[in-house]
N, C-alpha and C positions, 0 to 999 in steps of 0.2 A: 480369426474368422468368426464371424456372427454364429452363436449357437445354437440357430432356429438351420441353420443353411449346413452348420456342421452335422445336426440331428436327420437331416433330411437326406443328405449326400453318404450318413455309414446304411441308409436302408438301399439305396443304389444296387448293391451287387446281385439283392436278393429280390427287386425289383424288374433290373434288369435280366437276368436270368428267367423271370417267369414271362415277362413280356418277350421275350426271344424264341422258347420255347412254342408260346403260344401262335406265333407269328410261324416259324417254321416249319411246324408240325400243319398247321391248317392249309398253307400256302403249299406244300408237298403234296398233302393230299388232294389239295383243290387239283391243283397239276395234274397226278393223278388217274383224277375223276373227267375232268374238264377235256382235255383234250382225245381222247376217244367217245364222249360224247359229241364233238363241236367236229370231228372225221366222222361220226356217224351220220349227224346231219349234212354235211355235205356232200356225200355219196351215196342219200338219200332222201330223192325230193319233197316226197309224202311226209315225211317227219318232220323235216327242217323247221317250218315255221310254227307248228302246234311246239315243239322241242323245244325254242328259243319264245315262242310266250310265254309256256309254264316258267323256264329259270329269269324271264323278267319277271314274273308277279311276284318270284320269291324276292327279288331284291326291291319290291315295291314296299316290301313289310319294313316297318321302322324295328329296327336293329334289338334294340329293347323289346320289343312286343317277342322276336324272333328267340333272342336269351329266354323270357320266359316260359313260351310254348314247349320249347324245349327241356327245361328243366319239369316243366308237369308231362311230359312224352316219357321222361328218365323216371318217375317216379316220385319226385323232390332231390334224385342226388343231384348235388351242386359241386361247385370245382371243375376241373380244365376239362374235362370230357362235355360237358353242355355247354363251354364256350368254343373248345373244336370244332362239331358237329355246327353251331352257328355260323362261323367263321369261315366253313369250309365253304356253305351254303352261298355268302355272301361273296366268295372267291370264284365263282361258278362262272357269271354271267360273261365277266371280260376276256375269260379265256377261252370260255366254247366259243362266243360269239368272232372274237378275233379267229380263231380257230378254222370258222368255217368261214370268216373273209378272207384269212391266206389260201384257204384251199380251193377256191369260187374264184380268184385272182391268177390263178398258173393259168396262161394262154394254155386256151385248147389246140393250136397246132406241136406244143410242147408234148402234151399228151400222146397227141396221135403220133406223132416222129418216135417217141418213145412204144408207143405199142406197135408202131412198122419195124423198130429192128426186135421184135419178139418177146417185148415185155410183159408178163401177164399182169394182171389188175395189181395186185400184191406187192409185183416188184415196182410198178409205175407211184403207187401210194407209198410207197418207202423211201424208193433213189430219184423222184423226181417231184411229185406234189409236196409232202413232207417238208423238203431241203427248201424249197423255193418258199412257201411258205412258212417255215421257219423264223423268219424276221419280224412279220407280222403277229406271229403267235407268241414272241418274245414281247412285245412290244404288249397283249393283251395282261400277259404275267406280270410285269411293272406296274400295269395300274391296278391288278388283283395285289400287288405284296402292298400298295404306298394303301389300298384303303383295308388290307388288313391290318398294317400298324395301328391304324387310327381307330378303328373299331376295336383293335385287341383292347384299347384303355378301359372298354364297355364292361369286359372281363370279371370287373372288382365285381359289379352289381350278381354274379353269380358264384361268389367265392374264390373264382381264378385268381392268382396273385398278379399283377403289370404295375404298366408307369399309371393306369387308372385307380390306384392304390394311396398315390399322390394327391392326384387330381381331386377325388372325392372326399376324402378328408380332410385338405386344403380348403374347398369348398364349403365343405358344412361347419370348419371348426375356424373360416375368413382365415384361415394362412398363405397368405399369397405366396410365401417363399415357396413351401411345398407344392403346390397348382404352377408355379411356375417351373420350378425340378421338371415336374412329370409331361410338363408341354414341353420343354425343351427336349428331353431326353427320346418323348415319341417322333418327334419333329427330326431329332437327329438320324436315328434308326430307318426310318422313312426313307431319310435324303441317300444315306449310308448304302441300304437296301436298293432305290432304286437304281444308286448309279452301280454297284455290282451289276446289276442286270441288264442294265446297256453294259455294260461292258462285253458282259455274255454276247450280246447282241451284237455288239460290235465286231468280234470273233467270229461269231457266224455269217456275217455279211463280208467279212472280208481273207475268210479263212483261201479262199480258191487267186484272190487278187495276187499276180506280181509285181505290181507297183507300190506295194505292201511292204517295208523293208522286213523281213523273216526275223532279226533280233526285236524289233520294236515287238513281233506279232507276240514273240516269246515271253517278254519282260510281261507284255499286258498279261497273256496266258497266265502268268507265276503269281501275278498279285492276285489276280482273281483264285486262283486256285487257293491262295496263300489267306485269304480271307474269308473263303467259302468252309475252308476246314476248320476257320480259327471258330465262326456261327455254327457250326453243325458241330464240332466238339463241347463248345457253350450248352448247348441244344442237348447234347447226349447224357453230360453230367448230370442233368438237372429233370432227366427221367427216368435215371437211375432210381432201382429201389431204395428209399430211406426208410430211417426209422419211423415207425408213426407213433403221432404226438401222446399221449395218454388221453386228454382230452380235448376236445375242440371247443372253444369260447365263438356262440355266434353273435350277432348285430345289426340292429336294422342302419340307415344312413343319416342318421344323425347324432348335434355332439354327445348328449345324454346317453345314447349307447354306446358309443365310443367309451366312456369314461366307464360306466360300469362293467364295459366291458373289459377295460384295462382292470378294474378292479380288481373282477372275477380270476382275470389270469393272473395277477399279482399274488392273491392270496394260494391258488392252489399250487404254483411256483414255490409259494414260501414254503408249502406242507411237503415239497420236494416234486412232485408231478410235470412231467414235460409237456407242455399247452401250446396251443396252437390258436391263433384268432382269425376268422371270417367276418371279416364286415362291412358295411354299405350294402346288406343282403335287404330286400322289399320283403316286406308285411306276412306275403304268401310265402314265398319262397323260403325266408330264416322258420319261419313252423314247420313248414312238410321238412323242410331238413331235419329241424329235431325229431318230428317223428317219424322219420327212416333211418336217427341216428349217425347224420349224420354230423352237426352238431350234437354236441353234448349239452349245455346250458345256455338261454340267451334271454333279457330282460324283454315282459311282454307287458301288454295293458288290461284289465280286463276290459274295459268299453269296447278296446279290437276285438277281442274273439267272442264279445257279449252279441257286438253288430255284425263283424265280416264270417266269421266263423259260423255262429249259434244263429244268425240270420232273424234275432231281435229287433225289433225296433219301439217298445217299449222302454219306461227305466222304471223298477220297480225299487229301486234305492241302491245306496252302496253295501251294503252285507248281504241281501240277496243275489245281485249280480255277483259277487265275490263265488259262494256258494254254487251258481247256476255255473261259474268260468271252471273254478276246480271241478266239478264233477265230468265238465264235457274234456276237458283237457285231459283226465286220466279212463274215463272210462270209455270215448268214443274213439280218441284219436289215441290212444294209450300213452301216453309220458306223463309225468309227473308233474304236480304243482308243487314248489317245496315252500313256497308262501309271498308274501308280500316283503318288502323292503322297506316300507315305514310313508313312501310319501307318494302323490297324486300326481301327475302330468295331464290333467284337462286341457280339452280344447275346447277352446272360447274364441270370442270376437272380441277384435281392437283396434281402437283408431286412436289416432290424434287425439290429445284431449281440448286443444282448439276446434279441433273439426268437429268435434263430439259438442260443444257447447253451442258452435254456430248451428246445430245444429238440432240441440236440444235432447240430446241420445243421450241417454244412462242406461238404456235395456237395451235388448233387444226387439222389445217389445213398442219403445216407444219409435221403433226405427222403420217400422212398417210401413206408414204413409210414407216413405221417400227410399224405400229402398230397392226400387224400380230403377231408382236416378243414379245411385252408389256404383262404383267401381271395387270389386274386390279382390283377393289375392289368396288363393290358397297353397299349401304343399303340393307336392307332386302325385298324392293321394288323393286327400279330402275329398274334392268335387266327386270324385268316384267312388266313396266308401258311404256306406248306408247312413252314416253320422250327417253328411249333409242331407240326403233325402230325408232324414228323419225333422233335422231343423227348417227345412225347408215348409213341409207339411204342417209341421206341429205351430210355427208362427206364420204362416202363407205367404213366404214372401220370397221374390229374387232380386237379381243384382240385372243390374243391367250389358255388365260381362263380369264376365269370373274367368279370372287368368292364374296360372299355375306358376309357381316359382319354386323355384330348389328353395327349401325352409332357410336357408342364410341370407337368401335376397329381400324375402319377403320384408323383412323389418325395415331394409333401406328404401325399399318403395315404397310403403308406407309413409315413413318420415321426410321422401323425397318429394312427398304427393303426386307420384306416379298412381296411388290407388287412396282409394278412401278407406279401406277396410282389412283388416290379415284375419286370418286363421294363426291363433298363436298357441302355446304352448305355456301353461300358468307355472310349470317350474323352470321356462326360459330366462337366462338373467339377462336379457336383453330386450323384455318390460320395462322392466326400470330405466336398465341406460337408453332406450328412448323415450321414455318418460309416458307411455302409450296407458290410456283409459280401457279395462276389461271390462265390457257390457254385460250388465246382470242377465241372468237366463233363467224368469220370472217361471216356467213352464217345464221346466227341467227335461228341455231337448236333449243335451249335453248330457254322456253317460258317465260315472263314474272313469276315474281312469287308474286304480291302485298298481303300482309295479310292481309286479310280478315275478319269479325264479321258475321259470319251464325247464324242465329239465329231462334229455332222455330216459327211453325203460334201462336203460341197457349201464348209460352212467351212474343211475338211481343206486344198482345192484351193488354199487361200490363204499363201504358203511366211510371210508375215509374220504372221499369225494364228498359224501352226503354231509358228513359232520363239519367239511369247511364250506361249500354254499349256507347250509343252516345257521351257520352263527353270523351271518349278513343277515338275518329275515330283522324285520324290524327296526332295524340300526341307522336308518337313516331319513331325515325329519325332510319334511319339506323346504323349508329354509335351509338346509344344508345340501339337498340337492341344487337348490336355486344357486346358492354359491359356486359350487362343483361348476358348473353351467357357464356363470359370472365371469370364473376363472379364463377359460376359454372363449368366451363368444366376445364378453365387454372387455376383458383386460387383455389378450393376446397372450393368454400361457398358452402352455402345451397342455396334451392330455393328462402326462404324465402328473406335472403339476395339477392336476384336478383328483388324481386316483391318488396323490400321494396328501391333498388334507381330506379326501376321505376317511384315507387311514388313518391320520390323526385324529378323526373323530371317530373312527371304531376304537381305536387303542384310547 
């Protein structure tokens, strides 16, 4: 078996158990929630349609935006309570709404026959709308469970573990094998999940039928029951109390945090310490986490919290930004700077370097007259972080689109000539293997960007924690980052393989 596909298939169990969980838990409660909201509106005319616009605008919000608001609603805690609360929200719409189509669908002479031989309102809502519309409301359930699947992948972005655990690191680190694991496996659970629920459905539309052979009804009865206990015993283990980890390793969604992030938990591993890693967490979210602790350590920039944080837009140089990051980092937002790591991660501009010639571009500067004409490419940040409005203003210039790409695409568009321009990453080793020209940045828009150790109040307290982050400060050159990178983006290793000639170059 190919070892990238073996690597991929022993994280499976621990995968799958979290995306299980997450899917059943939300999907119960949607249930829950959903279906005496979706009987309230229906035996209630005044509400109905104000009731089913508010739960459409909430599935109007793009999924993501929805994970975030949430996790700053929570405070910054992250993990499976801000992807439930999401998930349940987005579970809402198909089931009140089907909800009050079954119940808007029972003939009203049904009703009335039913309240002629003495039924009160209570028992006609129970033994007769209810049951009739039952089918329908099954039916709203299967498309709440098939697009909680597919949303639970969302998950990673807020520390939840799933098949989106895959998916995103496959992504950022080009492993197709892994992106392809975690789409199969959501894909499956989907198909798995919906046909359980016709089945359900199926049961109920033909529970009352004699033409129904009574063994067939029973066998279907058993498998469904026989798989609903096998998903809900899955489900139970895995919210079971555990032990929790000593420390938490966080990371933003790309491969440079990945790797140091493996580092981190490698080394405090070695010191004996049971570690736990969060990652593919955005910019905001991996900070307020640390500073409610709930990460313990995660590699930052100072230019992010010089511009997003400290609301900069200045560069007053690299040792004063240094200075200005550590004193807001421990004294406003309280966690600790434990220092720098040795090397830079700027962001800069780069093209082609044929493009760049036809074109006469060495700066940024010289790019002004034609950069109206340009097509560019940034992260899934950039365009929204102060770093462009600052470059923006400081050399007057735009694109004439600027398009966002997951940071692993960007390089291939670029060299594919889908865009004339990235937003790149100076310790990406994926400069080089596309051979792409950095424009000078004559005016010094571009802030510093030194790596960082943030580290909680609360992990700080710990003198044997502190003494293994601190002996990383320093220890790693730019060009050995770049490598690190190399490892992964251009040659198709693993992470592992990148935290392990790390280590060769600490030891």
């Amino acid at each position: 078996m190919n070892p990238n596909l073996r690597e991929q298939l022993s994280l499976l169990p621990e995968y799958f158990q979290g995306h299980l969980t997450l899917t059943f838990i939300s999907l119960f409660l949607g249930i829950l929630l959903s279906i005496p909201l979706g009987i309230w509106a229906a035996q209630s005319p005044s509400i109905k349609r104000p009731l089913l616009a508010i739960i459409s605008i909430i599935q109007t919000f793009p999924s993501v935006a929805i994970l975030a608001l949430v996790v700053a609603l929570l405070g910054g805690q992250i993990g499976v309570l801000p992807a439930v609360i999401a998930l349940v929200l987005y579970s809402i719409l198909p089931i009140a709404r089907n909800t009050v189509t079954g119940m808007d669908s029972v003939p009203s002479e049904v009703v009335e026959a039913a309240m002629g031989i003495g039924m009160n309102p209570q028992q006609v809502l129970v033994k007769v709308k209810l049951p009739l519309a039952m089918p329908v409301i099954i039916a709203g359930i299967r498309t709440a469970a098939v697009w909680t699947v597919g949303l639970a992948t969302l998950s990673t972005l807020v520390g939840a573990t799933s098949f989106g655990n895959y998916i995103f690191t496959g992504l950022q680190t080009r492993n197709l094998v892994s992106v392809t694991v975690g789409s199969i496996a959501a894909a499956t659970m989907a198909v798995i999940l919906d046909a359980l629920i016709a089945g359900m459905q199926w049961l109920v539309e033909n529970r009352n039928k004699k033409s129904i052979d009574s063994s067939k009804y029973r066998h279907v009865r058993n498998i469904l029951l026989g798989t609903v206990l096998f998903f809900v015993v899955g489900s139970f283990f895995s919210i079971l109390p555990k032990s929790e980890p000593d420390f938490v390793v966080g990371g933003k969604g790309f491969t440079e945090q990945y790797i140091i992030a493996g580092l981190l938990a490698a080394k405090l591993e070695e010191s004996g310490f049971d570690v736990e890693q969060r990652l593919g967490l955005g910019t905001e979210i991996v900070y307020s986490a640390t500073a409610n602790n709930a990460v313990d350590v995660y590699l930052e920039y100072t230019g992010t919290v010089w511009a997003n944080r400290m609301k900069n837009t200045h560069n007053p140089g690299r040792e004063l930004v240094m200075r200005g990051v550590v004193d807001h980092v421990q004294q406003v937002d309280g966690m600790v700077s434990i220092g720098a790591l040795g090397f830079q991660n700027l962001y800069a501009l780069a093209m082609r370097k044929d493009r760049a010639q036809e074109l006469g571009i060495d700066s940024i500067e010289d790019m002004i007259p034609v950069a109206h004409n340009l097509v560019a490419a940034g992260d899934l940040e950039f365009f929204g972080r102060p770093e462009w409005i600052t470059l923006r203003e400081t050399y007057g210039i735009d694109f004439s689109e600027k398009l966002t790409f997951d940071a692993a695409l960007m390089y291939n568009a670029v060299d594919d000539r889908q865009v004339d321009l990235i937003t790149a990453y100076t310790s990406d080793g994926r400069l080089a293997a596309f051979d792409l020209k950095i424009l000078e940045d004559p005016r010094n828009a571009f802030l510093p960007y030194d790596g960082i150790l943030v580290a909680s109040s609360s992990a700080s307290k710990n003198p044997a924690f502190m003494k293994v982050i601190n002996s990383l400060v320093g220890k790693i050159s730019d060009e050995e980052m770049r490598q690190a990178n190399r490892i992964v983006d251009v040659n198709g290793g693993s992470i592992l393989e990148a935290v392990n000639y790390l280590q060769s170059v600490l030891d």
